[in-house]
N, C-alpha and C positions, 0 to 999 in steps of 0.2 A: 252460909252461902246458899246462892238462890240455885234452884233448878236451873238447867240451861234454856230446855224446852218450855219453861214458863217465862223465863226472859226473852225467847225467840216470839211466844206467843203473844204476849202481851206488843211487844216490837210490831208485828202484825197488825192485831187488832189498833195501835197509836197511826200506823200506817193506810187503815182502813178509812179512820177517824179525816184524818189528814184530807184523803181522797172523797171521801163523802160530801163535803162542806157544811156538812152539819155541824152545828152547834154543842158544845162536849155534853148539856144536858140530853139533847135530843139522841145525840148517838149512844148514852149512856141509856138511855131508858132504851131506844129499840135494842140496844144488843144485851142489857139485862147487865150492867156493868155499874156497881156504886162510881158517882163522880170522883170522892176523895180514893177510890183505887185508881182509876185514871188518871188523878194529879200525881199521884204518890210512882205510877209507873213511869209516866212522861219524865218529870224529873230522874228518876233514878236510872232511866235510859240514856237521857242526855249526857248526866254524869260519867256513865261508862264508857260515852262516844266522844268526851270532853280528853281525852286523856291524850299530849301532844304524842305526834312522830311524825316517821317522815317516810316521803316515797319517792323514789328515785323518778327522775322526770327524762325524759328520752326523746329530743327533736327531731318529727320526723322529715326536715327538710334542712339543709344547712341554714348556719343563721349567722344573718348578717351585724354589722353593727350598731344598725337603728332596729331591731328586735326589741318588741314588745313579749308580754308576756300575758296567754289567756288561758283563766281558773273556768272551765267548764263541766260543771257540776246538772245535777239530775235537776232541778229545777228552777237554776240560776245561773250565770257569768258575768266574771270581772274578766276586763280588760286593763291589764297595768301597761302604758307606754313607757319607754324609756326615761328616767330618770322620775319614775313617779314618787309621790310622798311618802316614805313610810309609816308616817304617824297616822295618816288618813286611811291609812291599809290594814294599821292596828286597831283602828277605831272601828273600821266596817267589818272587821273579824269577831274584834267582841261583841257588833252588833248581832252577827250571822250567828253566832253560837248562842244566842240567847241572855247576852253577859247587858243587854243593854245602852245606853249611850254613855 
């Protein structure tokens, strides 16, 4: 089992990466980081944040019958209108989670 604080830290410095727009070589050499530890953490982060559940969702306005529904997330949003497709919902999920097309 990993350290917590080394999976919080690594989560960080993926986060850093993220926000820099550097390139994973270039961020790896200025912050003194092997590439293949950078793969090896990305990955094994994602996996730990892949793990399904659920969260209670709470309208903060009444909702009428043609209610939509909007996923707004830190740096992206769906918009599902009423009667949208759920296959095309499952498809943009596994895209988002990195699963691909």
């Amino acid at each position: 089992m990993v350290n917590r604080s080394k999976m919080e830290d690594w989560a960080e410095l993926l986060e850093l990466k993220r926000e820099s727009g550097l390139s994973v070589k270039a961020f790896c050499d200025e912050y003194g980081v092997a590439d293949h530890q950078f793969y090896y953490w990305q990955k094994r982060l994602r996996e730990d944040h892949s793990q399904p559940g659920f969260v209670q969702l709470q309208a903060d306005q009444p909702v009428g019958d043609n209610a939509g529904v909007l996923l707004d997330l830190a740096n992206w949003s769906v918009r599902l209108e009423r009667g949208f497709d759920d296959a095309t919902l499952r498809r943009l999920l596994t895209v988002v989670r990195g699963g691909g097309c």
